[in-house]
C-alpha positions in Angstrom: 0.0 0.0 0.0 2.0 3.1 -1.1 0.3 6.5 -2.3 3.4 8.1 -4.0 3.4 12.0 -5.2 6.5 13.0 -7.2 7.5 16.5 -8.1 3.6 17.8 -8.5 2.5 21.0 -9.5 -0.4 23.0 -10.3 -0.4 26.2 -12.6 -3.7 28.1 -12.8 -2.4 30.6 -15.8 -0.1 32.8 -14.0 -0.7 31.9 -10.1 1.1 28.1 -8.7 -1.4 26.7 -6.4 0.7 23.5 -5.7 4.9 23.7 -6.5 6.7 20.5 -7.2 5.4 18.7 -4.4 6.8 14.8 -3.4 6.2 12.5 -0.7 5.2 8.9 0.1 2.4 7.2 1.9 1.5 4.3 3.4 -1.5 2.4 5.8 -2.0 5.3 8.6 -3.3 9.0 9.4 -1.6 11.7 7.7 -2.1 15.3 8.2 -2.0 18.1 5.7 -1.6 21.1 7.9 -1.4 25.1 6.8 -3.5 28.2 6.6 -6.2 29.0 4.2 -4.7 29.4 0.6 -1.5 27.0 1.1 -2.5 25.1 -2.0 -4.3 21.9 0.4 -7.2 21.7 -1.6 -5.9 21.7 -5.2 -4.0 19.0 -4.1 -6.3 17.1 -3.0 -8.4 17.4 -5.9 -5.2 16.0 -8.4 -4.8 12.9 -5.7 -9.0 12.8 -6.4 -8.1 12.9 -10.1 -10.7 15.8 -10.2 -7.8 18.2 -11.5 -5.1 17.1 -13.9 -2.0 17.7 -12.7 0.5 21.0 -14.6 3.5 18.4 -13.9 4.7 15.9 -11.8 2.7 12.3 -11.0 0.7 10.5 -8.2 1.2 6.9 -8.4 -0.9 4.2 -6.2 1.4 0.9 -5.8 3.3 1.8 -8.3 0.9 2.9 -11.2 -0.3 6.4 -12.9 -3.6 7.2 -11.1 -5.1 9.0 -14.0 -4.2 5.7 -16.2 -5.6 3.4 -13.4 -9.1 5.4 -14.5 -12.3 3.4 -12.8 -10.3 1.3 -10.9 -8.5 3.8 -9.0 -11.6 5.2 -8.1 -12.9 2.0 -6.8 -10.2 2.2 -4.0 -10.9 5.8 -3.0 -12.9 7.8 -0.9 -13.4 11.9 -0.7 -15.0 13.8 1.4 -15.0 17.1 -0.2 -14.7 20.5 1.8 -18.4 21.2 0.9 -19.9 18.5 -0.1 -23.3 18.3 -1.9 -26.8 16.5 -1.4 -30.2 16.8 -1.7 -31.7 18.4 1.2 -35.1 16.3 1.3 -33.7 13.2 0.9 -33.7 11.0 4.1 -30.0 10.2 5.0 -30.7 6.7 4.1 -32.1 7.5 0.6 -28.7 9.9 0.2 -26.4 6.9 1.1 -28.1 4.7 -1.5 -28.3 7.1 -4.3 -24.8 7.7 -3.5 -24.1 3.7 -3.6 -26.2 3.7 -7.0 -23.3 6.5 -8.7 -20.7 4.4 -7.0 -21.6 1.2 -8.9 -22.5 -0.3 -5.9 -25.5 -3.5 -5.9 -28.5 -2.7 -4.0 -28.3 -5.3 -1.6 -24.7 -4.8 -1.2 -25.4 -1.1 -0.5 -28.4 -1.8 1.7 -25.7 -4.0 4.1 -22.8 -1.2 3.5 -25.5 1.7 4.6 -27.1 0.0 8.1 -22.9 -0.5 8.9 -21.6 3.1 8.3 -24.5 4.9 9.6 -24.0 2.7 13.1 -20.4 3.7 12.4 -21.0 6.8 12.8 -23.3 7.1 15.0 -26.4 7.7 13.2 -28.0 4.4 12.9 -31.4 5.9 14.5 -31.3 9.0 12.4 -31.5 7.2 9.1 -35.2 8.1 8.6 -34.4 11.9 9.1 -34.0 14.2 6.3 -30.6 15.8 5.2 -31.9 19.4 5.7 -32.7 18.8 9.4 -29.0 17.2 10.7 -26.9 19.4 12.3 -23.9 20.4 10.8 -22.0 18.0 12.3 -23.9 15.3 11.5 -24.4 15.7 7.7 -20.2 15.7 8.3 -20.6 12.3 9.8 -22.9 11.3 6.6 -20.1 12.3 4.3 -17.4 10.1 5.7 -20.1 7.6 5.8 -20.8 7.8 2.1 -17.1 8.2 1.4 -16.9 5.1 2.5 -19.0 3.3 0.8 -16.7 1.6 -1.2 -15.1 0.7 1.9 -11.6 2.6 0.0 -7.9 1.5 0.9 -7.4 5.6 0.4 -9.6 7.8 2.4 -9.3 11.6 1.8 -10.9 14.2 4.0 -10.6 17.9 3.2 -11.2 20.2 6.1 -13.8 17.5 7.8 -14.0 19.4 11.2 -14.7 23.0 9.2 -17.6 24.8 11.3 -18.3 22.5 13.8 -17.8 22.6 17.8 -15.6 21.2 19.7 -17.2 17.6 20.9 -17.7 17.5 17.1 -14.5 17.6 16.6 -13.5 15.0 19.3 -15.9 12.6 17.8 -14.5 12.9 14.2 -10.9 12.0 15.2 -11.8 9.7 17.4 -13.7 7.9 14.0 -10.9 8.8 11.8 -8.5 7.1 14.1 -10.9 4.1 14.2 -11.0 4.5 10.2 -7.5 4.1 9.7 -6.4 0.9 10.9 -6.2 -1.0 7.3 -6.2 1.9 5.2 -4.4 5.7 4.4 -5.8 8.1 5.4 -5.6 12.1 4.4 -6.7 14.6 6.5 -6.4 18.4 5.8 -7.1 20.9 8.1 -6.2 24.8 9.4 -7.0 23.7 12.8 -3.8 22.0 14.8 -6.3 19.8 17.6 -7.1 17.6 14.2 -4.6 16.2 13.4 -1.9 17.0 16.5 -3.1 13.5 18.1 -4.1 10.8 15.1 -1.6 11.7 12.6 1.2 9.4 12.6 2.9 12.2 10.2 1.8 15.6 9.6 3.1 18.0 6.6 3.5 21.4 7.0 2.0 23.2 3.4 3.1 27.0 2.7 2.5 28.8 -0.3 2.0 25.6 -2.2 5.0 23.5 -0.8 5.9 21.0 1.7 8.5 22.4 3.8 8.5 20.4 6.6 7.1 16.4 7.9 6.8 14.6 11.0 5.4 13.1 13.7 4.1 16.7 16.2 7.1 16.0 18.5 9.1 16.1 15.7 7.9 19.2 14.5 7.5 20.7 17.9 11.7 19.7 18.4 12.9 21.7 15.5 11.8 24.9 16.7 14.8 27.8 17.2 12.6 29.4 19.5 11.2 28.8 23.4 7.6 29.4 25.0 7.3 31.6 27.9 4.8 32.8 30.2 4.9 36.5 31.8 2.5 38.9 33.1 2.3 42.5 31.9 0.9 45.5 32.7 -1.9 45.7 30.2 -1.3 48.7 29.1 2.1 47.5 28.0 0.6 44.4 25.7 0.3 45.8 22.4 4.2 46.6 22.4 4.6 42.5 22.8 2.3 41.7 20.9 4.0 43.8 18.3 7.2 42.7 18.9 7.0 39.5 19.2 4.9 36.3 18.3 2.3 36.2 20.8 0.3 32.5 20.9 -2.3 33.6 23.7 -3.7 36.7 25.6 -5.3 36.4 28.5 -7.0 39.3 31.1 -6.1 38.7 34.5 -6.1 40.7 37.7 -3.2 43.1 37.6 -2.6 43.1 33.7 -2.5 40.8 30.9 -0.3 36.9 30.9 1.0 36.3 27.4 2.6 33.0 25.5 5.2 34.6 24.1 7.6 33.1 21.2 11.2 34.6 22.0 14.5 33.0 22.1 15.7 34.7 25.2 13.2 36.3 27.7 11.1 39.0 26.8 10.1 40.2 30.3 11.4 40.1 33.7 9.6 37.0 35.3 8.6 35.3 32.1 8.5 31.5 32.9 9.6 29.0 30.1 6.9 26.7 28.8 6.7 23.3 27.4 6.3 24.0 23.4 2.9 22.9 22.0 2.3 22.4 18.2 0.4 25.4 18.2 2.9 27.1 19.0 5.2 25.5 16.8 2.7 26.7 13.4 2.4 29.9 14.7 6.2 30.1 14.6 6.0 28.5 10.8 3.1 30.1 9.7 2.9 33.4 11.6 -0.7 33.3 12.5 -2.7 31.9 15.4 -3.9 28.1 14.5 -7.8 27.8 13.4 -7.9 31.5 12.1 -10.5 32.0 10.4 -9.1 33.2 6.0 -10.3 33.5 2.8 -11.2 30.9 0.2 -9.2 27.8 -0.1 -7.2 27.1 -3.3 
């Protein structure tokens, strides 16, 4: 089981959403971390084969994926950032029309559908239209249909988007569940995804990988240290100006920051064990799960 990208890029006429991009994966949880706009998405979409690729290949044990054609397809899964259904359908009628695109028999479906939905938790919900789920249980419905096929590749594009934070807890705790015999994909903007399941996370920047491991990894190779101080509050936007601030917080006297520094920036300050939080807002100077932009 190997997932191979070699030297991939993506040109939309004069703007490189994705730069000569390579790496290798196998059975586990990867993470495809960075802001809004690193280039996540288009890649996704060329693993996908939804996009064709400027240069470069993606191979899946050993063979082109766009040559591989239906049978490629029958080993993947997507779950799309927005992904789109029909609001009055029931979520049961939505997972077999989906089976019914996917090639999928009936009765095969039928068996695939009642397992998934108790999966994810929504076994007594199948009768209830699409419209009326939650946000974060029309989520749930779309890594059930994404694995329909029951894939050997699972990809999941921003899956935790919009919703709260139990949400969130119950999505990696599936994903983790998920990925015991297959790969799985995950990109996100928000650290607490992907800081505990991924077995390796990349770091994506302006359309390139520039760094991989596992969080402590990551967390290691910063130059910098994390320290704790209290200032007058008054004085706070001079830190926060001068240097990379992770956290603000009001208390009685003035204002504690998390400060990025390599020496201490204030009488007092207290070093701190580094997070990966702290470790993107180093890389990508900005505060994790910011909210950006539109996606490329």
């Amino acid at each position: 089981m190997e997932l191979k990208i070699k030297e991939l890029t993506k040109d939309f006429k004069d703007f490189r959403a994705v730069d000569h991009v390579s790496c290798s994966m196998e059975q586990g949880v990867y993470g495809l971390l960075g802001v809004n706009g690193a280039g996540k998405t288009t890649l996704m979409r060329m693993i996908c084969t939804l996009l064709r690729p400027t240069e470069g290949s993606v191979t899946w044990n050993g063979k082109d994926i766009f040559k591989m054609d239906a049978s490629y397809r029958k080993v993947l899964g997507y779950l799309p950032q927005d992904f789109g259904f029909y609001p009055d359908f029931t979520v049961q009628d939505y997972m077999m029309y989906i089976s019914s695109i996917k090639g999928i028999r009936p009765m095969t479906a039928k068996k695939r559908t009642e397992k998934l939905l108790e999966q994810v938790g929504l076994r007594k919900m199948k009768k209830r239209k699409m419209r009326n789920l939650s946000g974060g249980m029309q989520r749930r419905v779309g890594i059930a249909q994404a694995m329909l096929n029951d894939p050997q590749i699972l990809i999941l594009d921003e899956p935790t988007a919009g919703l709260d934070p139990n949400e969130r807890i119950r999505f990696r705790n599936l994903i983790s569940e998920l990925a015991e015999d297959r790969l799985v994909l995950l990109s996100t903007h928000i650290v607490s995804d992907v800081e505990f399941i991924a077995n390796d996370i990349l770091l994506m920047k302006d359309g390139k990988f520039f760094m991989n491991g596992t969080a402590e990894e990551i967390i290691s190779s910063m130059d910098q240290a994390v320290w704790s101080c209290t200032v007058p509050r008054k004085e706070a936007d001079r830190y926060l100006s001068k240097y990379l601030v992770s956290n603000v917080k009001t208390v009685p006297g003035g204002a504690e920051l998390r400060i990025l520094a390599k020496r201490s920036p204030a009488e007092g300050a207290v070093m701190e064990e580094a997070t990966l939080e702290d470790a993107f807002l180093l890389y990508f100077g900005e505060k994790a799960g910011e909210e950006h932009d539109g996606e490329v």
